[in-house]
Backbone as XML, in Angstrom:
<?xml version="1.0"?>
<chain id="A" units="angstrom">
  <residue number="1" name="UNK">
    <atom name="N" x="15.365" y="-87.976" z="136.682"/>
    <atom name="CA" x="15.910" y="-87.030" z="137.611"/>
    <atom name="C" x="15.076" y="-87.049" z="138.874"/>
  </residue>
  <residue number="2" name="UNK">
    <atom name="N" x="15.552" y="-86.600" z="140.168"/>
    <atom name="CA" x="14.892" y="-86.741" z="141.164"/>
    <atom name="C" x="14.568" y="-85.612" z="141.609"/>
  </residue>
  <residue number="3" name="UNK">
    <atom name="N" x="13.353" y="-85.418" z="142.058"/>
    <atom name="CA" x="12.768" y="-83.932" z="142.690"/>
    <atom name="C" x="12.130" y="-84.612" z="143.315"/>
  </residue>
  <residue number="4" name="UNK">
    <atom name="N" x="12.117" y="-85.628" z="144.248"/>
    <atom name="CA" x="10.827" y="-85.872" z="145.520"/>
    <atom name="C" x="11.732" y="-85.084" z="146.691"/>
  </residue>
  <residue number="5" name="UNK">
    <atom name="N" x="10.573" y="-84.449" z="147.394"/>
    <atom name="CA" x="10.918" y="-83.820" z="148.081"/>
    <atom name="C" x="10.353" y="-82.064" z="147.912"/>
  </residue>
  <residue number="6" name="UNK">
    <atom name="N" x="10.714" y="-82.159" z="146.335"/>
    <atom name="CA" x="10.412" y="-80.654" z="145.847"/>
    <atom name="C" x="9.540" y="-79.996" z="145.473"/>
  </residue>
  <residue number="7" name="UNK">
    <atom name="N" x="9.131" y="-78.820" z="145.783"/>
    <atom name="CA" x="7.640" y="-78.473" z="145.546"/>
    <atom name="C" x="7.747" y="-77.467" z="144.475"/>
  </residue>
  <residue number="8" name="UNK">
    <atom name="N" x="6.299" y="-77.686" z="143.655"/>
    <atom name="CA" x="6.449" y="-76.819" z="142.433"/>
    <atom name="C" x="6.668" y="-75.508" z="142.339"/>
  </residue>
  <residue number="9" name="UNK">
    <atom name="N" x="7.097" y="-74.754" z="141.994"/>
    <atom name="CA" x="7.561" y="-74.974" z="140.235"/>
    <atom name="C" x="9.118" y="-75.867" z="140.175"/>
  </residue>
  <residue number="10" name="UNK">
    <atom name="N" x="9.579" y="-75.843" z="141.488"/>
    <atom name="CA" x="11.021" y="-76.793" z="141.494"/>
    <atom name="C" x="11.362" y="-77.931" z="140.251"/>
  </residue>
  <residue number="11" name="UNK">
    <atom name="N" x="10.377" y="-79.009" z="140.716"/>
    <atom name="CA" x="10.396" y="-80.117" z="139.778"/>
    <atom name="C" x="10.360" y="-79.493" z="138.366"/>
  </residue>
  <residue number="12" name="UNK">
    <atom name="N" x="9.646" y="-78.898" z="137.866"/>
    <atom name="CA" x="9.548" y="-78.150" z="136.325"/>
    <atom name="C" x="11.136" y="-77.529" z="135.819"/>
  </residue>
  <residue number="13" name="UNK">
    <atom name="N" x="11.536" y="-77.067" z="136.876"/>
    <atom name="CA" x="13.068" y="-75.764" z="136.624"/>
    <atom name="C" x="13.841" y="-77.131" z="136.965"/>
  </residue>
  <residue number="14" name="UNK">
    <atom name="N" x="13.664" y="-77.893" z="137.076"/>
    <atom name="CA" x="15.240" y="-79.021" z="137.570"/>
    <atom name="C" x="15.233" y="-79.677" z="135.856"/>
  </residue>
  <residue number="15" name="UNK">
    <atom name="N" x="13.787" y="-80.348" z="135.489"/>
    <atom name="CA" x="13.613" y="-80.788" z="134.644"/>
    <atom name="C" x="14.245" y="-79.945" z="133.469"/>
  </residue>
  <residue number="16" name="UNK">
    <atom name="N" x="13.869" y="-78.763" z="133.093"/>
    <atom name="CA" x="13.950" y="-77.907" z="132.290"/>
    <atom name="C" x="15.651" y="-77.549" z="132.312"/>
  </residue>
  <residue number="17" name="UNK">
    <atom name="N" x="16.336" y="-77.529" z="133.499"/>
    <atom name="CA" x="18.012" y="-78.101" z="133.409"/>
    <atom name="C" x="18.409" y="-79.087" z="133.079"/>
  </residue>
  <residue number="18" name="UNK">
    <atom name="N" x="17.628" y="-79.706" z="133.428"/>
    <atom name="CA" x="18.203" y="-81.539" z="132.832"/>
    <atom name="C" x="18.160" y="-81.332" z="131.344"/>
  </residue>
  <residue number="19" name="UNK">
    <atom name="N" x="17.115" y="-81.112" z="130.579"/>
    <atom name="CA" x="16.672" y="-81.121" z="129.025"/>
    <atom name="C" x="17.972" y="-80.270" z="128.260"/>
  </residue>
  <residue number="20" name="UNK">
    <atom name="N" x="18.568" y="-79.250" z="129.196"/>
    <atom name="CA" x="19.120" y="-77.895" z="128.319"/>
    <atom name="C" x="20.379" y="-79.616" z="127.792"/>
  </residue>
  <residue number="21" name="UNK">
    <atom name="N" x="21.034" y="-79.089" z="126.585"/>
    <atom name="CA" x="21.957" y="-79.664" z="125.601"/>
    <atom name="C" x="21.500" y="-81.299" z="125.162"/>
  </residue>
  <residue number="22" name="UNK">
    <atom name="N" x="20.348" y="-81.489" z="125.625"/>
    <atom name="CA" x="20.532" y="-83.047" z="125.400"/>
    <atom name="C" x="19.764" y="-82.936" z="124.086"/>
  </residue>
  <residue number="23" name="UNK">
    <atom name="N" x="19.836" y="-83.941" z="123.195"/>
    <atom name="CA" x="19.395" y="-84.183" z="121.819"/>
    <atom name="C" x="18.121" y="-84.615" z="121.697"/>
  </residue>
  <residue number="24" name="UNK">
    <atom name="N" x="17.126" y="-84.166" z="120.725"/>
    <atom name="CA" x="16.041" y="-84.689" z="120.480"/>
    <atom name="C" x="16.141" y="-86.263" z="120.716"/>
  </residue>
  <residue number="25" name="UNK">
    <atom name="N" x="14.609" y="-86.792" z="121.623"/>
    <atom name="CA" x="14.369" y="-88.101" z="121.434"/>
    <atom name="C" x="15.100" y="-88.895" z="122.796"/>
  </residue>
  <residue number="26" name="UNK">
    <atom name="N" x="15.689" y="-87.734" z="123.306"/>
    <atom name="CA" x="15.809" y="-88.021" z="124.773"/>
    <atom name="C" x="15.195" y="-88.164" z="125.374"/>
  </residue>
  <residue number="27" name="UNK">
    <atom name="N" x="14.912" y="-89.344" z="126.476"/>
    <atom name="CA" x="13.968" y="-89.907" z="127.503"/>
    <atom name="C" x="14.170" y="-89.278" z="128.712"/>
  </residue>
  <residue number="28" name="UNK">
    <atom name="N" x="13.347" y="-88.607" z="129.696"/>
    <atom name="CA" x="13.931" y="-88.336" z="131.028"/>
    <atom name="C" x="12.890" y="-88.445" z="131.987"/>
  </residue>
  <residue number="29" name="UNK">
    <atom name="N" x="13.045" y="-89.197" z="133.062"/>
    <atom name="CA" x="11.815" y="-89.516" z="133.893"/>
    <atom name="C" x="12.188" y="-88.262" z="135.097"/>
  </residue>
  <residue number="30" name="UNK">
    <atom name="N" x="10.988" y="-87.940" z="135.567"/>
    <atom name="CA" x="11.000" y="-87.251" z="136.663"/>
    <atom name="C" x="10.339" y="-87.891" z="138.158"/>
  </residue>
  <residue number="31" name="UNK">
    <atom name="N" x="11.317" y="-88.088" z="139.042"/>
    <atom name="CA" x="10.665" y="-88.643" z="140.106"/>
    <atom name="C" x="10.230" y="-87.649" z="140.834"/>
  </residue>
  <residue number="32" name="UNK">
    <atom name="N" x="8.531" y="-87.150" z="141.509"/>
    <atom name="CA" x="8.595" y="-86.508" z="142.400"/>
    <atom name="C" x="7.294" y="-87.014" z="143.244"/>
  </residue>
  <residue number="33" name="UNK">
    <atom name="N" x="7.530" y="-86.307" z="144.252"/>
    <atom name="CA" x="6.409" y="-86.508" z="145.098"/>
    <atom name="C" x="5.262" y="-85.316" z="145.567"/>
  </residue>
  <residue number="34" name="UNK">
    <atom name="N" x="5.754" y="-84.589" z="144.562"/>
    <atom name="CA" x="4.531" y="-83.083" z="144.717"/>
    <atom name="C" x="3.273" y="-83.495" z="143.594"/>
  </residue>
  <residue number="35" name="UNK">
    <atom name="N" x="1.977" y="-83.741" z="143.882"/>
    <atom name="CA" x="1.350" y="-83.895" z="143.102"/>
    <atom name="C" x="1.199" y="-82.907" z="142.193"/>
  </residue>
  <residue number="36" name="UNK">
    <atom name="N" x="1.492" y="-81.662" z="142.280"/>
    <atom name="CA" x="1.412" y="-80.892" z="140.677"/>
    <atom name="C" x="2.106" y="-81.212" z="140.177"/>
  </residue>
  <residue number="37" name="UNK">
    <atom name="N" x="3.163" y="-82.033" z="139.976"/>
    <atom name="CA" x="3.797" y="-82.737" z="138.736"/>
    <atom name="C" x="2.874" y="-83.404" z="137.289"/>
  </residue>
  <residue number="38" name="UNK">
    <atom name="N" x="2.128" y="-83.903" z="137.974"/>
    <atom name="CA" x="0.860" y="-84.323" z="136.937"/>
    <atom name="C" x="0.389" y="-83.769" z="136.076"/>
  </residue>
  <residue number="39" name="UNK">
    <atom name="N" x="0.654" y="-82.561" z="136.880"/>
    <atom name="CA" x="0.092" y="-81.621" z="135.670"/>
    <atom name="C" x="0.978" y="-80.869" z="134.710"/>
  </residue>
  <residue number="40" name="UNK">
    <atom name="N" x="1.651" y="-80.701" z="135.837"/>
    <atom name="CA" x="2.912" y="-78.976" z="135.019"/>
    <atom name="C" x="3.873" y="-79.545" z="134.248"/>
  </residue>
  <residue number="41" name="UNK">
    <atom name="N" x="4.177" y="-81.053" z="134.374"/>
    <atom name="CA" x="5.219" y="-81.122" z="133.250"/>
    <atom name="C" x="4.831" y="-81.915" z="131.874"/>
  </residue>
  <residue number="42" name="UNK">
    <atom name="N" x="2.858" y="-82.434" z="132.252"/>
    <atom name="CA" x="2.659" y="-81.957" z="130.607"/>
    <atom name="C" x="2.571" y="-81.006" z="129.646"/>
  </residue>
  <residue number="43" name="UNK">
    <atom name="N" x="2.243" y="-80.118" z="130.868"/>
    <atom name="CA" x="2.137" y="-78.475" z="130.339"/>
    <atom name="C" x="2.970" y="-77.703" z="130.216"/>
  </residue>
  <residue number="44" name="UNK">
    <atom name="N" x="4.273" y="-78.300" z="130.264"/>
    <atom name="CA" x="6.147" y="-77.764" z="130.104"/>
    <atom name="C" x="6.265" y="-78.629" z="128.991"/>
  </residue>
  <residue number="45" name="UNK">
    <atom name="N" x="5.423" y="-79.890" z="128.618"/>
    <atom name="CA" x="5.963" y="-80.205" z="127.429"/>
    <atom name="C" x="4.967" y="-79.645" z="126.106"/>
  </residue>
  <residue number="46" name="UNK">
    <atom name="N" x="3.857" y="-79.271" z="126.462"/>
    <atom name="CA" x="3.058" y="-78.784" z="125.606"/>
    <atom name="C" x="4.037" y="-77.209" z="125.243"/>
  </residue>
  <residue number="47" name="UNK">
    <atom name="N" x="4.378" y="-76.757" z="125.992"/>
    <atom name="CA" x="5.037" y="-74.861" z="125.893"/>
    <atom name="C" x="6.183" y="-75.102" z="125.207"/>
  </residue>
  <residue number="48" name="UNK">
    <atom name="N" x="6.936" y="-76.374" z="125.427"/>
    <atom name="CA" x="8.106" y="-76.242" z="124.555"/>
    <atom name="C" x="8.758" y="-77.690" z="123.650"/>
  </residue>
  <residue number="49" name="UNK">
    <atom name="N" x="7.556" y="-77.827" z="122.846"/>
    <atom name="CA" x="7.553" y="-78.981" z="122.028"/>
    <atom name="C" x="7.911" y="-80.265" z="122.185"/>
  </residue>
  <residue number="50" name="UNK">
    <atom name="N" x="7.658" y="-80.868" z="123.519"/>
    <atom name="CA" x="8.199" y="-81.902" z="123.916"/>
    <atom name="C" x="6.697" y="-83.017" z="123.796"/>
  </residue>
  <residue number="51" name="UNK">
    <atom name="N" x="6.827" y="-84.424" z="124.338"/>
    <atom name="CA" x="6.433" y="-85.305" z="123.962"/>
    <atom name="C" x="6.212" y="-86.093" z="125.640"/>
  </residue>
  <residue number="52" name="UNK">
    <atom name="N" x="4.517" y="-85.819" z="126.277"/>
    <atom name="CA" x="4.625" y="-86.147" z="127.171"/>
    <atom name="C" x="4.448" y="-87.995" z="127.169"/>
  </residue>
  <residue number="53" name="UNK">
    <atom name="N" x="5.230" y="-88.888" z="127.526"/>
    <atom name="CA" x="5.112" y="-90.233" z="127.148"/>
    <atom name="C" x="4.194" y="-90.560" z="128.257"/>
  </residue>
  <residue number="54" name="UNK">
    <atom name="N" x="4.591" y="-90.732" z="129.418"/>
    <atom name="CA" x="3.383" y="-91.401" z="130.701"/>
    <atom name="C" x="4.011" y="-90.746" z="131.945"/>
  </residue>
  <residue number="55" name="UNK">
    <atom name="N" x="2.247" y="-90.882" z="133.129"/>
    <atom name="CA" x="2.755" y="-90.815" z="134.168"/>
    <atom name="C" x="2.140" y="-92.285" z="135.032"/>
  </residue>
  <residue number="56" name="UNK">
    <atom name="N" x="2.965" y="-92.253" z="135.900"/>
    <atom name="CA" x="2.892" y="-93.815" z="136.271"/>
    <atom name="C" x="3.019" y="-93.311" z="138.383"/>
  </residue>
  <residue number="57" name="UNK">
    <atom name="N" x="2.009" y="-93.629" z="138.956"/>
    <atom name="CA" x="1.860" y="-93.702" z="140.246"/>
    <atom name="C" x="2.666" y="-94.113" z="140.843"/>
  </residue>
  <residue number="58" name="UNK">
    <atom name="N" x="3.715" y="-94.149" z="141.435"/>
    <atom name="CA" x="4.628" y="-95.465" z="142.614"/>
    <atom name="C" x="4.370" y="-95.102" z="143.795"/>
  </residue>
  <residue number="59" name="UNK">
    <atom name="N" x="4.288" y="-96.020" z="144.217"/>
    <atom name="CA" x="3.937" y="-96.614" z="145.980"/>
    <atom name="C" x="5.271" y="-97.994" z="146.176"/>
  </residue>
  <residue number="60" name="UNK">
    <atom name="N" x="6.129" y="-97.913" z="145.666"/>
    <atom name="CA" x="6.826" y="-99.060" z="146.120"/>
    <atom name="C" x="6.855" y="-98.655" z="147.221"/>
  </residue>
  <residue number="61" name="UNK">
    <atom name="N" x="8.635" y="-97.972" z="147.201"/>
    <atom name="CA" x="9.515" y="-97.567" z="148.500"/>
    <atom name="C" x="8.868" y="-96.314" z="148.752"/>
  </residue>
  <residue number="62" name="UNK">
    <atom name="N" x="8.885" y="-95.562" z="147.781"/>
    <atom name="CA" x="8.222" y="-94.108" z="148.329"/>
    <atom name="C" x="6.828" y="-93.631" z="147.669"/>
  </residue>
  <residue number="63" name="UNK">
    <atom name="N" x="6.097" y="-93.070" z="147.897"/>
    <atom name="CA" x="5.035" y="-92.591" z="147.325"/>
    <atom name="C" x="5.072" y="-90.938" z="146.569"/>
  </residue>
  <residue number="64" name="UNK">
    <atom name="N" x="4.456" y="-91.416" z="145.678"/>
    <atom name="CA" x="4.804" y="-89.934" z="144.276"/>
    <atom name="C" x="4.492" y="-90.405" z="142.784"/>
  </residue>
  <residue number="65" name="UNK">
    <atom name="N" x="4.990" y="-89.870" z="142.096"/>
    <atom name="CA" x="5.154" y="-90.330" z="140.429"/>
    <atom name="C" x="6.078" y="-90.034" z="139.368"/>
  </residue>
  <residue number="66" name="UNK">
    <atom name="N" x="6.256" y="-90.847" z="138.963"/>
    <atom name="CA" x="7.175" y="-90.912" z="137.719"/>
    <atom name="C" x="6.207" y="-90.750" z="136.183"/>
  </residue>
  <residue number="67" name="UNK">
    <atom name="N" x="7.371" y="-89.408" z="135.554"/>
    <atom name="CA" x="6.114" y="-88.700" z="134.564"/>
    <atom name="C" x="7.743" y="-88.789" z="133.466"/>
  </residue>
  <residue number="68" name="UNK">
    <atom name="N" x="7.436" y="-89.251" z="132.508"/>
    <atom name="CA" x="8.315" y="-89.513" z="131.440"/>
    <atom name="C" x="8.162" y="-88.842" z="130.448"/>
  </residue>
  <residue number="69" name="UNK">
    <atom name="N" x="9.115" y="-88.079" z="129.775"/>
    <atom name="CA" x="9.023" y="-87.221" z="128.787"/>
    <atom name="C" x="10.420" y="-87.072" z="127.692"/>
  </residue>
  <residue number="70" name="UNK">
    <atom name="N" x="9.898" y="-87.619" z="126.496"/>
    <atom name="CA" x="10.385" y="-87.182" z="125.250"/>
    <atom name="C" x="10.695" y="-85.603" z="124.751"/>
  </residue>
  <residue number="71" name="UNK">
    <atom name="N" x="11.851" y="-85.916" z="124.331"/>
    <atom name="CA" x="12.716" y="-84.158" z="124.528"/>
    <atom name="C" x="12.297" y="-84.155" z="122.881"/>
  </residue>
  <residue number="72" name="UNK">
    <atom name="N" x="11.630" y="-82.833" z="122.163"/>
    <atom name="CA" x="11.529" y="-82.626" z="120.669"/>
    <atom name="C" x="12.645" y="-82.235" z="120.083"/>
  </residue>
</chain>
């Protein structure tokens, strides 16, 4: 899902819409470019049993990060 652009708690509440109905074991990357992402959406997956997989730096086209997370 994309949140560059968006500043926190945004990215967390977009994410946390994306997750509502989808099935355990769902993958969902979050693109953003607010560096508290790094933090808050391991700590959205720690609060509600999720599975933080990686966060990964990009500098291609735009600068930010992609933080991947397993839905419990």
């Amino acid at each position: 899902m994309d949140a560059r652009g968006l500043r926190c708690p945004l990215p967390v509440i977009r994410l946390a819409e994306s997750a509502k109905g989808l099935p355990a074991g769902t993958e969902l990357t979050v693109l953003s470019t607010d560096p508290a992402v790094k933090l808050d959406v391991p700590a959205w997956c720690r609060m509600r049993g999720h599975e933080h997989v990686t966060t990964r730096e990009h500098t291609d086209d735009w600068t930010g990060w992609a933080v991947t997370v397993r839905l419990g």
